[in-house]
C-alpha positions as CSV (number, residue, x, y, z in Angstrom):
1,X,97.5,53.3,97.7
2,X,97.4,49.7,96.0
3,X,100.1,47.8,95.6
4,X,100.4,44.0,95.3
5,X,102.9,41.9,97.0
6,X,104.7,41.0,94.3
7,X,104.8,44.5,93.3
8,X,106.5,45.5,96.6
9,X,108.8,43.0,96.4
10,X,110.2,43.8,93.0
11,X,110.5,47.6,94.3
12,X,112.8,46.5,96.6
13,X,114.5,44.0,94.9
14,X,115.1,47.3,92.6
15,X,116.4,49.2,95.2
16,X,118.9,46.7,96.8
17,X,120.2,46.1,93.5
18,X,120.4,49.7,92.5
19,X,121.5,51.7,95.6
20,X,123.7,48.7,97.5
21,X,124.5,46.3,95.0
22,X,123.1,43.4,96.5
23,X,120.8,40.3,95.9
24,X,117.8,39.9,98.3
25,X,119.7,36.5,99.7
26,X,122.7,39.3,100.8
27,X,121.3,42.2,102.0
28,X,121.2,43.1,106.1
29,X,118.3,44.2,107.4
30,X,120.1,47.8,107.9
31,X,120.3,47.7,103.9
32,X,116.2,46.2,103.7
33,X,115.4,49.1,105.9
34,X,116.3,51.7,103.6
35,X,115.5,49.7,100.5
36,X,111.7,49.9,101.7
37,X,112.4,53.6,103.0
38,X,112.8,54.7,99.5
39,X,110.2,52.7,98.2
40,X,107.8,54.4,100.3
41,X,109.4,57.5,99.7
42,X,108.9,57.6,96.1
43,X,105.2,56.5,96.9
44,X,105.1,60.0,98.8
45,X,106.8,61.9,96.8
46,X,104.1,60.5,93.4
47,X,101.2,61.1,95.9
48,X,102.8,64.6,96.7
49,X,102.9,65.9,93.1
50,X,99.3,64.8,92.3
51,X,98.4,67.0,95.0
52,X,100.2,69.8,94.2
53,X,99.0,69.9,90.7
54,X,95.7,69.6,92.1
55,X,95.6,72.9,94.6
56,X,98.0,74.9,92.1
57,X,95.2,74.7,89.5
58,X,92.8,75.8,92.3
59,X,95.1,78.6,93.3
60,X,94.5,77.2,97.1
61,X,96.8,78.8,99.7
62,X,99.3,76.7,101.7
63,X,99.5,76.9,105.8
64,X,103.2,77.0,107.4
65,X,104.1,75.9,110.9
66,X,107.3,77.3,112.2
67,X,108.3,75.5,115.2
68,X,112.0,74.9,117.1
69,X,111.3,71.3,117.6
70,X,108.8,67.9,115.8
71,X,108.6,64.9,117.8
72,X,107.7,62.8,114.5
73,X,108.5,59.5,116.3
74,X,109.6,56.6,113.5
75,X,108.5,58.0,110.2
76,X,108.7,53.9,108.0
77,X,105.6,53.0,110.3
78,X,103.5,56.0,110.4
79,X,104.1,56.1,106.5
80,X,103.5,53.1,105.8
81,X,100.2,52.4,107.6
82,X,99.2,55.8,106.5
83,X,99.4,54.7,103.3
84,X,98.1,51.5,103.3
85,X,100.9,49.5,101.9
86,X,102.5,47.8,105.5
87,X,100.3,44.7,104.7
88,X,101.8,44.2,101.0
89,X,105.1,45.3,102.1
90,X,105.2,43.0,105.1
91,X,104.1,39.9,103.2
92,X,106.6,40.9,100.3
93,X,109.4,40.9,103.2
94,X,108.3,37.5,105.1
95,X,108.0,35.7,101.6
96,X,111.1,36.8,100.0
97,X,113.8,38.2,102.3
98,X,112.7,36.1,105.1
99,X,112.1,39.0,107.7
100,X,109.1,41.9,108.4
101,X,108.3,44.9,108.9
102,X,108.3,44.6,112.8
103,X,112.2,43.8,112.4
104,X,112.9,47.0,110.1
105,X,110.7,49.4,112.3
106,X,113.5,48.4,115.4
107,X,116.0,49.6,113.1
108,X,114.6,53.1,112.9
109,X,115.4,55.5,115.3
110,X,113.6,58.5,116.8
111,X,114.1,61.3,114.5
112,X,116.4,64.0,117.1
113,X,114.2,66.8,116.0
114,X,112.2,67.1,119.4
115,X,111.6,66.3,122.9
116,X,108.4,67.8,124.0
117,X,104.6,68.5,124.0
118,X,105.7,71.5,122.1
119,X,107.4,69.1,119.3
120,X,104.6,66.3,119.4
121,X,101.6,68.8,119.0
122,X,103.8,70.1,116.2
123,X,103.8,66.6,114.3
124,X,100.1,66.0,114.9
125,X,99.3,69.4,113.5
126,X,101.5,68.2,110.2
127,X,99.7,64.7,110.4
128,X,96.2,66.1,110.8
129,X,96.6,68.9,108.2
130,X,97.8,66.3,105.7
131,X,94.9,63.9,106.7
132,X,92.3,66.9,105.8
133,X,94.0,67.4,102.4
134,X,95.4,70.8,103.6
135,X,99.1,71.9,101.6
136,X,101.3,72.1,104.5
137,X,104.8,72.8,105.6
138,X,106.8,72.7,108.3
139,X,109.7,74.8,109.0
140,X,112.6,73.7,111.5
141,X,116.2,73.1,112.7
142,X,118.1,69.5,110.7
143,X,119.8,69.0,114.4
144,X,122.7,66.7,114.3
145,X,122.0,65.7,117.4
146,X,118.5,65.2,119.4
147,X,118.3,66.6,123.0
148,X,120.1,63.7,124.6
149,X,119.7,60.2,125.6
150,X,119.7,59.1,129.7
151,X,121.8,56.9,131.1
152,X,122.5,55.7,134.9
153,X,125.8,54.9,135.5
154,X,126.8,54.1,139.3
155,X,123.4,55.5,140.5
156,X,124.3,58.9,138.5
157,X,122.4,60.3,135.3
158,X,124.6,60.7,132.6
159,X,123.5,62.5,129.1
160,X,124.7,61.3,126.2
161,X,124.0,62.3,122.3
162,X,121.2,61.3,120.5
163,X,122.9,60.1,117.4
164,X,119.9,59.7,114.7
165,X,121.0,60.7,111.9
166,X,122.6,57.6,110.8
167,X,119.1,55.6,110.4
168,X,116.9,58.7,110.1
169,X,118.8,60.5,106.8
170,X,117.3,58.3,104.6
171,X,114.1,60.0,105.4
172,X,115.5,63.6,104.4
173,X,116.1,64.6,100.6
174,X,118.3,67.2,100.6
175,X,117.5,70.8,98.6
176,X,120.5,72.1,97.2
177,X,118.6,74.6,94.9
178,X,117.1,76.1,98.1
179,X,119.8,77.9,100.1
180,X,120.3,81.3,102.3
181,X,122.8,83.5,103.3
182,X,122.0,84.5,106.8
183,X,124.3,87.0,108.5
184,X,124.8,87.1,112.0
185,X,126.6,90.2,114.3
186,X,128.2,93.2,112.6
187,X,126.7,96.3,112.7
188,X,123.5,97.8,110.8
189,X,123.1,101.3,108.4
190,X,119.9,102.7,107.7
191,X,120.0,105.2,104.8
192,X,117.0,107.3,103.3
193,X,116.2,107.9,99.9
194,X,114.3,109.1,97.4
195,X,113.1,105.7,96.8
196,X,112.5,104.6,100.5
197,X,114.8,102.9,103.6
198,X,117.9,101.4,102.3
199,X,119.2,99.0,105.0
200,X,123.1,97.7,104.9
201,X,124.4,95.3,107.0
202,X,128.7,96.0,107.5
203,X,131.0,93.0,108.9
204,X,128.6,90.5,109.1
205,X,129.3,86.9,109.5
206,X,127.8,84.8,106.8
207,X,126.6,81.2,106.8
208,X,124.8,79.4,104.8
209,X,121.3,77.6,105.3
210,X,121.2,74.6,103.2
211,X,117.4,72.8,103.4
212,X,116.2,69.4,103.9
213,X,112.8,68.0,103.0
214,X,111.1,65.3,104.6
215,X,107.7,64.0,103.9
216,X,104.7,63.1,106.3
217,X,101.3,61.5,104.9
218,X,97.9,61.7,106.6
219,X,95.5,58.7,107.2
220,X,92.3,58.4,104.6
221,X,93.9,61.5,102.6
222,X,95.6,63.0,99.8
223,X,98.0,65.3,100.9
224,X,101.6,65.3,102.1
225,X,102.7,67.6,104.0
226,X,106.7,69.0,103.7
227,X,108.9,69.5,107.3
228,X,111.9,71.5,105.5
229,X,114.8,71.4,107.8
230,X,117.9,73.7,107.9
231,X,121.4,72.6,108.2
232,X,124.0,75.6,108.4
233,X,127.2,75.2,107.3
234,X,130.5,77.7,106.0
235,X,129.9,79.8,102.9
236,X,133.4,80.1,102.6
237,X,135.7,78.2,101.1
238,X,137.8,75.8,102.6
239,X,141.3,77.5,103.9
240,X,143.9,75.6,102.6
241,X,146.8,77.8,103.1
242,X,146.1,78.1,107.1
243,X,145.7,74.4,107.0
244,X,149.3,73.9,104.5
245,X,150.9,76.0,107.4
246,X,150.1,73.0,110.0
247,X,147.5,75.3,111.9
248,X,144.6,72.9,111.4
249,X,142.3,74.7,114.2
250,X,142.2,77.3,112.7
251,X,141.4,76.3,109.5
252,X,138.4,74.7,110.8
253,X,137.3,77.6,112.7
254,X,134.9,79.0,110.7
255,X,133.1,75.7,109.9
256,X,132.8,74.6,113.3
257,X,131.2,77.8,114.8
258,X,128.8,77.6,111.3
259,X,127.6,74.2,112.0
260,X,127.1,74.7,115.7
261,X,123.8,76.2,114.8
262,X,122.5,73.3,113.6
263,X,124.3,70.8,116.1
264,X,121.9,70.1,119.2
265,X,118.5,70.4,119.8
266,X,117.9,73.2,123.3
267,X,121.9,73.8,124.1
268,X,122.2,74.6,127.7
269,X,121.5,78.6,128.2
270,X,122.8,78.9,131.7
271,X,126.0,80.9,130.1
272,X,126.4,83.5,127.1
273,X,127.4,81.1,124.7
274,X,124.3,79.2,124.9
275,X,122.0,81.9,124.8
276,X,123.7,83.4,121.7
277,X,123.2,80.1,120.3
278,X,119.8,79.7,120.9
279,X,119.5,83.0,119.4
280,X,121.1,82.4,115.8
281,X,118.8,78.7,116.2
């Protein structure tokens, strides 16, 4: 894409101003981060739509990757070089806000969505299918938390959460118009009629499956391919009169064991909680 320097400066400028409320002589570098995040976000989302409009008229077919983990690595410097605008961005950045890009890409972490070969052949596939101008879309888990993080503490390895979210949800534009009920355990009845199997599901536990978009562009190409992420969460409403009678556990029951689906990234299997977890994952 081309974009001049002053025009990249004045996007950001835009975004400071609109989404933190800030001058360019105020704003952190945590706040420039996601200023030029968005930027390059709506340059995805414009290159996305041109696309779109192009294989819909030639009634092409789309290809969909399901995988349980994408190593994507940091998504601003893939994007941006992808794209072609890190040059014009960087120069915007060194002549008015007195930083670069180098500085913003530290900021970013790892997105906690995989560990793995399995996860990084997963990405490349989603880069190289956008990079041949093939619609793609990647299906996965919005973990809260990434496998874990190592640590050695008095010569022991210690594992800690890999808390990415809080840099990395910038990145993901959430789609409330595309949600699921999914039912887990209860028991199933399968009924013949005269108009074919007629399947009911009794006592089921219901969550919802509430999805997240994020975009990846290919080098040299004009596609973008989708990674839509699921979050689960309650279905049900919140209970207020367990929680008015002081028992605040078990009020928060059902959304706890709801969002436990979508927590962590591989929970430990070695006892029957984890493998019903990986299961419902």
């Amino acid at each position: 894409m081309n974009i001049s320097v002053k025009d990249a400066s004045n996007l950001i400028k835009s975004k400071l101003s609109r989404y933190f409320g800030v001058t360019p002589q105020e704003a952190s570098k945590e706040q420039l981060y996601k200023a030029v995040v968005m930027c390059i976000k709506d340059m995805l989302l414009e290159k996305r739509a041109a696309f779109n409009s192009k294989y819909r008229a030639a009634k092409g077919k789309r290809v969909y990757y399901l995988c349980m983990e994408f190593l994507l690595g940091q998504s601003l410097k893939n994007n941006a070089y992808n794209l072609g605008v890190d040059k014009a961005f960087n120069d915007a950045l060194k002549t008015d806000f007195n930083v670069n890009m180098e500085d913003l890409y530290e900021l970013e972490p790892d997105a906690g969505l995989g560990n793995g070969g399995l996860g990084r052949l997963a990405a490349c596939f989603m880069d190289a299918l956008a990079s041949q101008n093939y619609p793609a879309m990647g299906y996965s888990i919005r973990y809260e938390y990434g496998l874990f993080k190592q640590k050695i503490i008095d010569g022991w390895q210690m594992e800690l959460p890999d808390i990415w979210l809080p840099g990395g949800e910038v990145w993901l534009t959430p789609r409330l118009d595309k949600t699921f009920k999914i039912k887990f355990d209860g028991y199933i009845k399968e009924n013949w009629t005269e108009n074919g199997l007629n399947i009911e599901h009794y006592e089921a536990k219901e969550i919802e499956a509430v999805a997240y978009d994020m975009m990846i562009s290919g080098k040299n190409g004009d596609a973008v391919s989708v990674l839509r992420l699921w979050k689960a969460q309650n279905i049900r409403d919140f209970d207020m009169k367990t929680f008015s009678q002081g028992d605040y556990m078990r009020s928060m029951q059902e959304d706890n064991e709801a969002e436990l689906i979508s927590k962590v990234l591989y929970p430990s299997d070695n006892h029957f909680e984890g493998k019903s977890l990986r299961l419902k994952q």
